[in-house]
N, CA and C atoms as a LAMMPS dump frame, in Angstrom:
ITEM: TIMESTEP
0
ITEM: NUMBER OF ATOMS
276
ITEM: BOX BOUNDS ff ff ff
-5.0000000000000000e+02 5.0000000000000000e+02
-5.0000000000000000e+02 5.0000000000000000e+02
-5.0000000000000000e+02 5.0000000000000000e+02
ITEM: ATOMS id mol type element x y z
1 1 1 N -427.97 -312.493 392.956
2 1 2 C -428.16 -313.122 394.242
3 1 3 C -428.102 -314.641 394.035
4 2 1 N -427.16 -315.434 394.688
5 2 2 C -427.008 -316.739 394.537
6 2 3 C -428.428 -317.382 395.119
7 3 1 N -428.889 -318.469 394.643
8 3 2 C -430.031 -319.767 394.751
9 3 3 C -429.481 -320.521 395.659
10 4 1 N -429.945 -320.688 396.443
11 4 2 C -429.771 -322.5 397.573
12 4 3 C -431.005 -323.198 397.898
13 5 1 N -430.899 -324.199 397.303
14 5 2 C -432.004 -324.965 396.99
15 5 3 C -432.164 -325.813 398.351
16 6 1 N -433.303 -325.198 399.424
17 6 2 C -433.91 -325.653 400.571
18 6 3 C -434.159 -327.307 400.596
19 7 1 N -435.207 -327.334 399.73
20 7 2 C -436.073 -328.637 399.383
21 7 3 C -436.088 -328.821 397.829
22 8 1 N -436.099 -330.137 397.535
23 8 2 C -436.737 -330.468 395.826
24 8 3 C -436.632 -332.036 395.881
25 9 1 N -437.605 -332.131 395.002
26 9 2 C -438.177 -333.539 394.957
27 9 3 C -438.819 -333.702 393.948
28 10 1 N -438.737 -334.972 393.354
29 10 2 C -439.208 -334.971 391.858
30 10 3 C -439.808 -336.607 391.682
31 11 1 N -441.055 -336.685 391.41
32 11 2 C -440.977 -338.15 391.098
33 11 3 C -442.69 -338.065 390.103
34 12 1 N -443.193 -339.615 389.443
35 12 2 C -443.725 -339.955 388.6
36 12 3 C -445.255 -339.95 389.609
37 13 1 N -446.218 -339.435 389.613
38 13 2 C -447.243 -339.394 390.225
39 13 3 C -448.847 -339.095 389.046
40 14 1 N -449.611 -339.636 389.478
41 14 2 C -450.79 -339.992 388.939
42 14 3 C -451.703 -338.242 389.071
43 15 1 N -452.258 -337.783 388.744
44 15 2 C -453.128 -336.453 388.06
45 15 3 C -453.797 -336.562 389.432
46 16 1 N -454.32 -336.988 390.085
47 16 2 C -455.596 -337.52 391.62
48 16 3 C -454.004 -337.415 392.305
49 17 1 N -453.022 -337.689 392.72
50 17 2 C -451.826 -337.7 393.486
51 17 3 C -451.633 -336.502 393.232
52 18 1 N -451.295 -336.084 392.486
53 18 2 C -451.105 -334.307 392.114
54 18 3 C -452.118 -333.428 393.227
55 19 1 N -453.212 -333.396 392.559
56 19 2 C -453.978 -332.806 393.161
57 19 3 C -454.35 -333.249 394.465
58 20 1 N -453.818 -334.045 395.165
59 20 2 C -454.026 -334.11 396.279
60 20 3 C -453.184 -333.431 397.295
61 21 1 N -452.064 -333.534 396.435
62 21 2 C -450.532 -332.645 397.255
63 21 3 C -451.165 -331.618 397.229
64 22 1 N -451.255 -330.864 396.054
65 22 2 C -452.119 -329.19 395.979
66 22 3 C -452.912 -328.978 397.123
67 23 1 N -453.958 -329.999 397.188
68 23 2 C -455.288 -329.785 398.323
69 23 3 C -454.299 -329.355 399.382
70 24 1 N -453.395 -330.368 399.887
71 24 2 C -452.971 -330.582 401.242
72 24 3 C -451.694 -328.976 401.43
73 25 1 N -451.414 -328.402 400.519
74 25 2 C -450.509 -327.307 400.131
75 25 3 C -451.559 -326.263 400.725
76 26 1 N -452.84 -326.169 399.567
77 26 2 C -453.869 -325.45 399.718
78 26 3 C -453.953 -324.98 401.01
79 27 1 N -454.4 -326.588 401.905
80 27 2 C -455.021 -326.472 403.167
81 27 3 C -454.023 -325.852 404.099
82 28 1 N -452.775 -326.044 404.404
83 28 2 C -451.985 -325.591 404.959
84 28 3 C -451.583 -323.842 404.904
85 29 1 N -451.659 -323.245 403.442
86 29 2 C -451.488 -321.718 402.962
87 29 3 C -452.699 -321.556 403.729
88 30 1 N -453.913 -322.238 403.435
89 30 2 C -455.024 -321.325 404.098
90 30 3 C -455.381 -320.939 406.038
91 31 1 N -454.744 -322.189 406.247
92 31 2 C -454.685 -322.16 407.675
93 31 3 C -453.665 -321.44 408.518
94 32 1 N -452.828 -320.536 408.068
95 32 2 C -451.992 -319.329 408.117
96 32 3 C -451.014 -319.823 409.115
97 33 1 N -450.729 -321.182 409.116
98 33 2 C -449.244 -321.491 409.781
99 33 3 C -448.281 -321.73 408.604
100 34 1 N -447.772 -322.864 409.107
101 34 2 C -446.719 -323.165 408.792
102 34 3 C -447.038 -323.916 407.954
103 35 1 N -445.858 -324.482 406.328
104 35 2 C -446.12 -325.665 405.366
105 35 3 C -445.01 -325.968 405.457
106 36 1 N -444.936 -327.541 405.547
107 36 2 C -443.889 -328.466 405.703
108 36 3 C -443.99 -329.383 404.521
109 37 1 N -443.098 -329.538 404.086
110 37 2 C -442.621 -330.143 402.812
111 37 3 C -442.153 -331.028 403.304
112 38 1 N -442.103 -333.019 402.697
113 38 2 C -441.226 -333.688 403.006
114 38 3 C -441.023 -334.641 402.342
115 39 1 N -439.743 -335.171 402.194
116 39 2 C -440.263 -336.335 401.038
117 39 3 C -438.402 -336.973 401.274
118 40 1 N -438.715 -338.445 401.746
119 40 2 C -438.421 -339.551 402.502
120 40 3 C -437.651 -338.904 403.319
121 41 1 N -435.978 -338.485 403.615
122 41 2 C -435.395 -337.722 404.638
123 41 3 C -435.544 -336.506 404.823
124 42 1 N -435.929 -335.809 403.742
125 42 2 C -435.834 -334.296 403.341
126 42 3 C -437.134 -333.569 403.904
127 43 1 N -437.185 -332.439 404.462
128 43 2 C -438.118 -331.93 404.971
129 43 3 C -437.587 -330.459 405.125
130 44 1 N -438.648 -329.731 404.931
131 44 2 C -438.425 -328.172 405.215
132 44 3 C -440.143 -327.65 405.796
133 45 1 N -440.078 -326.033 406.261
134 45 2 C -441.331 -325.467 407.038
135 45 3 C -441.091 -323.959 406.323
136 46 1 N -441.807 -323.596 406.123
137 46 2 C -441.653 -322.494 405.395
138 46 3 C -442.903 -321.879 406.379
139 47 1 N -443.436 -320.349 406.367
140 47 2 C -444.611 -320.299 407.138
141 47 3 C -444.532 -318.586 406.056
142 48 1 N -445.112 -318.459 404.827
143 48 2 C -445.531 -317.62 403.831
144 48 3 C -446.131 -316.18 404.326
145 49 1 N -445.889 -314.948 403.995
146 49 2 C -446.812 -313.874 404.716
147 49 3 C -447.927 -313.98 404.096
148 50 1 N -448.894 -313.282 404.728
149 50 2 C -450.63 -313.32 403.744
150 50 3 C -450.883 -312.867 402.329
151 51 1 N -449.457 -312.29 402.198
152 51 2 C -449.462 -311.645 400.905
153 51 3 C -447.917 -312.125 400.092
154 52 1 N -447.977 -312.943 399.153
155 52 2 C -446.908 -313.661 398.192
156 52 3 C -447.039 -312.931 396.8
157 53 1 N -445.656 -313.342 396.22
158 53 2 C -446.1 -313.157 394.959
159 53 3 C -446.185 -314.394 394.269
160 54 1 N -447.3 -315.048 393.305
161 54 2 C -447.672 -315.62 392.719
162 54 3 C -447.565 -315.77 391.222
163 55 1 N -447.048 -316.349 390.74
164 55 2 C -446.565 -317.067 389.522
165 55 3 C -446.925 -318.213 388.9
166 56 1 N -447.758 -318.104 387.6
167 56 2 C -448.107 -318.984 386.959
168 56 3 C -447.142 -319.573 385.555
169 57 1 N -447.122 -320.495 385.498
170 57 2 C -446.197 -320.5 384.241
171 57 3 C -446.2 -321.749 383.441
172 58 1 N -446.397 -321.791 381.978
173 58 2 C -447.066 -323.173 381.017
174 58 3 C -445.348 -322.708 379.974
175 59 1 N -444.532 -323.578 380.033
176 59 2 C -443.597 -323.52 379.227
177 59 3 C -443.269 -325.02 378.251
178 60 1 N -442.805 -324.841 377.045
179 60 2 C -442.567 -326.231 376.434
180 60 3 C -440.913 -325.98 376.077
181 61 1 N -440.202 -327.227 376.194
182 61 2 C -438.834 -327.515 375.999
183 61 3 C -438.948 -328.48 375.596
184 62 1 N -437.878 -328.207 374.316
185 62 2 C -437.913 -328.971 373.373
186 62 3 C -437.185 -328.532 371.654
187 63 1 N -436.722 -329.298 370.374
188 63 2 C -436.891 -329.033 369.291
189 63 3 C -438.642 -328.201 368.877
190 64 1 N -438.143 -326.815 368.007
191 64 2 C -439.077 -326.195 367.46
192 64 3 C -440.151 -326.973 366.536
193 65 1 N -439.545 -328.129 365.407
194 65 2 C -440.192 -328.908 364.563
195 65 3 C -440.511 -329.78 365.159
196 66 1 N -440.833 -330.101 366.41
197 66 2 C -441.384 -331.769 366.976
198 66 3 C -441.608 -331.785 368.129
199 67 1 N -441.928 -332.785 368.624
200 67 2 C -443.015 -333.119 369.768
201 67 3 C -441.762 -332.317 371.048
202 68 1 N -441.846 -331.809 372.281
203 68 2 C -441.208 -331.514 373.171
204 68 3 C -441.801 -332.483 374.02
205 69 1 N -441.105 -331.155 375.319
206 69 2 C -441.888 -331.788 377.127
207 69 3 C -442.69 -330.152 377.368
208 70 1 N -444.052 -330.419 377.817
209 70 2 C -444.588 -329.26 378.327
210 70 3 C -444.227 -329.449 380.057
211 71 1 N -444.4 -328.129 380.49
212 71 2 C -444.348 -328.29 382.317
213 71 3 C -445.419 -327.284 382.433
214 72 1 N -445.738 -327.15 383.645
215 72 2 C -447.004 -326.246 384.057
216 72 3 C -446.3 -325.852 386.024
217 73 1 N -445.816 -324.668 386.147
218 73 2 C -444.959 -324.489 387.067
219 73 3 C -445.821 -323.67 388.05
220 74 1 N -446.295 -323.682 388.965
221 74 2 C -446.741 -322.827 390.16
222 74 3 C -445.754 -322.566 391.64
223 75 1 N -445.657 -321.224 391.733
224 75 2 C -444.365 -320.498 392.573
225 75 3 C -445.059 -319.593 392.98
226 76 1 N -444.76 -319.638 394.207
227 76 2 C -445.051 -318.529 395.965
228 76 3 C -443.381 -317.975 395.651
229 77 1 N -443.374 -316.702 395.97
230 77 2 C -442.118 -315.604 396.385
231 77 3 C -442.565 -314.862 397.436
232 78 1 N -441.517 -314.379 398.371
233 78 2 C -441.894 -313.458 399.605
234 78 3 C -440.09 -313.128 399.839
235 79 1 N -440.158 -311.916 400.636
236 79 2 C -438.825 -311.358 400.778
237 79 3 C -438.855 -312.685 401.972
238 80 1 N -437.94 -313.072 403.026
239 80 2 C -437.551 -314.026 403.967
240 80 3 C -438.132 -312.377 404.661
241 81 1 N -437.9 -311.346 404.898
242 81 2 C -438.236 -310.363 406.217
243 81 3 C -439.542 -309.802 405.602
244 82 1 N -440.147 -310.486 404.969
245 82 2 C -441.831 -309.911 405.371
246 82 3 C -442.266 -310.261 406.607
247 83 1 N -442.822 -309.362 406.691
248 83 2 C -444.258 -309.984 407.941
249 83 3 C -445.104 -310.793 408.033
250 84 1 N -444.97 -311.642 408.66
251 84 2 C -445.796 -313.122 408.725
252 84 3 C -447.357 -312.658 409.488
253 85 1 N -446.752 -311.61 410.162
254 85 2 C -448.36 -311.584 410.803
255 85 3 C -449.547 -310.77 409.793
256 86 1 N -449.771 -310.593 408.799
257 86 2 C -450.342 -309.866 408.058
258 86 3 C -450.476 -308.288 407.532
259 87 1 N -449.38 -307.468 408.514
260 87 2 C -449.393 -305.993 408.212
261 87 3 C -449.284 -305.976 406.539
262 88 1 N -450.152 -304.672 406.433
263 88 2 C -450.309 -304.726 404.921
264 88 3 C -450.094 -303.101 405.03
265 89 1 N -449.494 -302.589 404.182
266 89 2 C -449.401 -301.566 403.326
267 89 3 C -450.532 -301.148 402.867
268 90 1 N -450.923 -300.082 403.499
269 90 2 C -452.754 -299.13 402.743
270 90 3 C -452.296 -297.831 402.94
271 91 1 N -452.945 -296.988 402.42
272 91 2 C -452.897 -295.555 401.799
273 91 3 C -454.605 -295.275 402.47
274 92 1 N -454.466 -294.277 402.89
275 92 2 C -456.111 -293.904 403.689
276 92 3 C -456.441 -292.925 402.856
């Protein structure tokens, strides 16, 4: 299945700047609308079902004998035709 890259944005930000995007990510997943991404022209709205799949991920790139780059990657997945309104799948 081909990738088309919606939104991406990349820049040099301070550990307190980090975590503030997160908060404001946070606050938005929790308030069960919509999250809008934007950064100077670029903007997207995504609106997540109650149930994602979640992905954690600590990878290093780099030479085996010497210093690399570590990344620390956090990723939401959802089919695009889930249900936004919360129906969940249960077994009685």
């Amino acid at each position: 299945m081909p990738e088309e890259v919606l939104f991406e944005t990349e820049s040099m930000r301070s550990r307190s700047e980090v975590a503030a995007y997160l908060r404001d990510v946070a606050d938005a997943l929790e308030s069960d609308g919509a999250v809008t991404l934007k950064s100077g022209d670029q903007s997207v709205s995504v609106t997540p079902p109650n149930r994602v799949e979640f992905e954690v991920k600590v990878e290093r790139e780099g030479p085996a004998s010497g210093p690399g780059e570590l990344g620390l990657e956090l990723e939401l997945e959802w089919d695009e035709d889930a249900p936004v309104d919360g129906e969940e799948l249960s077994i009685e």
